[in-house]
C-alpha positions as CSV (number, residue, x, y, z in Angstrom):
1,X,0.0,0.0,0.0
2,X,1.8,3.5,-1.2
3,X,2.4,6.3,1.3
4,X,0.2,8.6,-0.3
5,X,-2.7,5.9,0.0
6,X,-2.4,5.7,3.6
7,X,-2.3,9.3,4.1
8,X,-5.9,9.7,2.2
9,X,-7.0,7.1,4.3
10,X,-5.7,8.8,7.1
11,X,-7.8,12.1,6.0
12,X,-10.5,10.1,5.2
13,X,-10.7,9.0,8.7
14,X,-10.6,12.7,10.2
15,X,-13.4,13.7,7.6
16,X,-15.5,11.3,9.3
17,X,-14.4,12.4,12.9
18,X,-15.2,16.0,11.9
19,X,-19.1,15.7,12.7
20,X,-20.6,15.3,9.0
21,X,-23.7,12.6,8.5
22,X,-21.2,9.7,7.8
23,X,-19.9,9.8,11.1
24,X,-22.9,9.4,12.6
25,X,-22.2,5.5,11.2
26,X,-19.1,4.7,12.5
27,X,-18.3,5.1,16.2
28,X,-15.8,7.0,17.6
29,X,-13.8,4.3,18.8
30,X,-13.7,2.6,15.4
31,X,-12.6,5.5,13.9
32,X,-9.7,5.9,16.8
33,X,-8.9,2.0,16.4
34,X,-8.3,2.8,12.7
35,X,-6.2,5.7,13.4
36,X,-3.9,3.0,15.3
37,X,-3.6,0.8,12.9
38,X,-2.1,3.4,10.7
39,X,0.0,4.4,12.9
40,X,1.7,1.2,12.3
41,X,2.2,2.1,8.7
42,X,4.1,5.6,9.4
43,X,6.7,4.1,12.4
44,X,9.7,2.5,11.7
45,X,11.2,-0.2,14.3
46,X,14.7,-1.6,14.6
47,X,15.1,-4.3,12.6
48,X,15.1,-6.9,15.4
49,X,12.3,-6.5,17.0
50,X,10.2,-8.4,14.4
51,X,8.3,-11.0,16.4
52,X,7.5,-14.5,14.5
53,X,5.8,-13.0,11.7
54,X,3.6,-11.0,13.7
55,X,3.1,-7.0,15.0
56,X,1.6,-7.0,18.3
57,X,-0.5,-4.2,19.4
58,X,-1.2,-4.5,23.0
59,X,-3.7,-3.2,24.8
60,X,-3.2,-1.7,29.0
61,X,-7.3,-1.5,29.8
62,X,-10.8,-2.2,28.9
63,X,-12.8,-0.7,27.2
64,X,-15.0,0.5,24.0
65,X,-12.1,-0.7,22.3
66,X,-12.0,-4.0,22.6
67,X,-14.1,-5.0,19.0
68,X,-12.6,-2.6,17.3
69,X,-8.7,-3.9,18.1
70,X,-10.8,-7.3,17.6
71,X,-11.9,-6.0,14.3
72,X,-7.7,-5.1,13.8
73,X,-6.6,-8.5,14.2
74,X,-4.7,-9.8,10.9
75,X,-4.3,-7.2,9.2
76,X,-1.2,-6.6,7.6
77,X,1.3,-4.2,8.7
78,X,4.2,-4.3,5.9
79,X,5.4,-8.2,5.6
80,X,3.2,-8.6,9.2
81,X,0.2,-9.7,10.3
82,X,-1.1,-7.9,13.4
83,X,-1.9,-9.9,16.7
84,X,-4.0,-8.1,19.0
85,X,-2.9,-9.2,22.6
86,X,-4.3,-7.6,26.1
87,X,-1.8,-7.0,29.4
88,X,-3.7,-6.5,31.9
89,X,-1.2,-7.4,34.2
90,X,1.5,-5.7,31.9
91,X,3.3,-8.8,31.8
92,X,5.0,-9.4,28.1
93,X,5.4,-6.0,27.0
94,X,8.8,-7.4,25.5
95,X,6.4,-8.7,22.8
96,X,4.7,-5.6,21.8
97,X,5.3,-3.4,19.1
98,X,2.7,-0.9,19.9
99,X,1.0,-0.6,23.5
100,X,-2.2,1.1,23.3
101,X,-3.0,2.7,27.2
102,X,-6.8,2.9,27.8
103,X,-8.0,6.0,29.7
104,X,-9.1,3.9,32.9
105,X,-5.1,3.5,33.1
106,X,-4.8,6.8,34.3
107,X,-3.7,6.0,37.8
108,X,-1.1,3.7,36.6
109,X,0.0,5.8,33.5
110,X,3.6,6.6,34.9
111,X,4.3,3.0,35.9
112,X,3.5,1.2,32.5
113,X,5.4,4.4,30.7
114,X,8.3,3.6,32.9
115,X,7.9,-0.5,32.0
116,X,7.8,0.4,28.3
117,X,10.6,3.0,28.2
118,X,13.7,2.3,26.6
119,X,12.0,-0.3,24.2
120,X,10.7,0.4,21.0
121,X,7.6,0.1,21.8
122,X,4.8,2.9,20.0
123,X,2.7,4.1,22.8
124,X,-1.0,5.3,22.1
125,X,-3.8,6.8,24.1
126,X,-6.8,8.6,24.0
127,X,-6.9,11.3,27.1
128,X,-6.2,14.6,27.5
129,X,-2.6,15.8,27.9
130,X,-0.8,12.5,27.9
131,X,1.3,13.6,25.0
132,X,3.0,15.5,28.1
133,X,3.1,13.0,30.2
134,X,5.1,10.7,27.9
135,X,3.0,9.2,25.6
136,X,4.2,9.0,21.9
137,X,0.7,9.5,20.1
138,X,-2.1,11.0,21.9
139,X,-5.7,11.4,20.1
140,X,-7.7,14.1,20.9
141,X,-10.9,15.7,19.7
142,X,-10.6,19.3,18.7
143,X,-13.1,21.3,17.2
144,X,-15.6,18.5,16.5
145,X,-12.7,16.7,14.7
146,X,-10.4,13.9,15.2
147,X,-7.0,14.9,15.6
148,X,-3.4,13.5,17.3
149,X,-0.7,15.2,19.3
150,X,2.9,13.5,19.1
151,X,5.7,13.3,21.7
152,X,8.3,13.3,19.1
153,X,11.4,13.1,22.5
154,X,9.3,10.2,23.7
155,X,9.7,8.2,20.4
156,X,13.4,9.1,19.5
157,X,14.1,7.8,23.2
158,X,12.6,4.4,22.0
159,X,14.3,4.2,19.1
160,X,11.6,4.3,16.8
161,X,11.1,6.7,13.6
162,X,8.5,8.5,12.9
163,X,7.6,9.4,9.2
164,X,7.8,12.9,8.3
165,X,4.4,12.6,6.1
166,X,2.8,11.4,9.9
167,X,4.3,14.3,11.5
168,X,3.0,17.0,8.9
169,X,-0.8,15.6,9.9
170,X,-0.3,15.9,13.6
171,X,-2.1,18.5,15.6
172,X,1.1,19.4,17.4
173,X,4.8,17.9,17.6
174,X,6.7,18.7,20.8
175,X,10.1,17.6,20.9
176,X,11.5,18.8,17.4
């Protein structure tokens, strides 16, 4: 799938997050869930953390989430197929390519940011002002519309990259 593919997919997505009468069809959360997955497209990870075949998005929490990251599961992500796997306990994060951090994680937000740091592991979420508190991709609502606020320290610090094209449809970048 080219680049500039995923990027109208990408705008597509917003489109529907901006309040017009197809959004009215898809959730919220499915539109978010999607928004993930194509985060996975933009992000680069050293070579050897390839995993069996598989990229694993993990998931800290429950939630309204839970079919759409269902919904996610085999999908491709380059020569990947992604596994969907939940850690509760935050037990495995080794295996994880992306950890998505549920809003009722806010209490523990600092611990499993401290577990994940220093591995290149992508970390999402979905709650106000996480993008300062460590988080590498953080999606917010402004304006009616679906946007995302990157921590771009958080995800040089895991060794991850970050494609420019992602970075240009960001709400804000800190860390440049």
């Amino acid at each position: 799938m080219s680049i500039r593919r995923l990027l109208v997919c990408l705008l597509a997505l917003s489109a529907l997050a901006s309040g017009g009468a197809t959004a009215q069809a898809v959730p919220e959360y499915e539109l978010k869930a999607a928004f993930i997955y194509n985060f996975a497209l933009f992000v680069d990870w050293p070579a050897d953390t390839r995993k069996d075949g598989a990229f694993v998005l993990c998931v800290a929490g429950r939630g309204l989430y839970d079919t759409a990251f269902d919904a996610l599961q085999g999908k491709p992500v380059r020569s990947q197929r992604l596994v969907v796997r939940r850690v509760d306990g935050l037990q495995g994060l080794d295996e994880c390519h992306m950890l998505y951090i549920a809003p009722a994680e806010e209490m523990r937000l600092n611990h499993i940011l401290g577990l994940a740091g220093g591995r290149p592991i992508l970390t999402v979420a979905d709650a106000e002002g996480w993008s300062g508190r460590g988080v590498m991709i953080n999606l917010v609502t402004r304006q009616g519309r679906l946007a995302f606020d990157v921590n771009l320290d958080a995800v040089k610090r895991a060794g991850l990259d970050m494609s420019s094209r992602l970075l240009r449809l960001a709400g804000s970048v800190s860390g440049r």
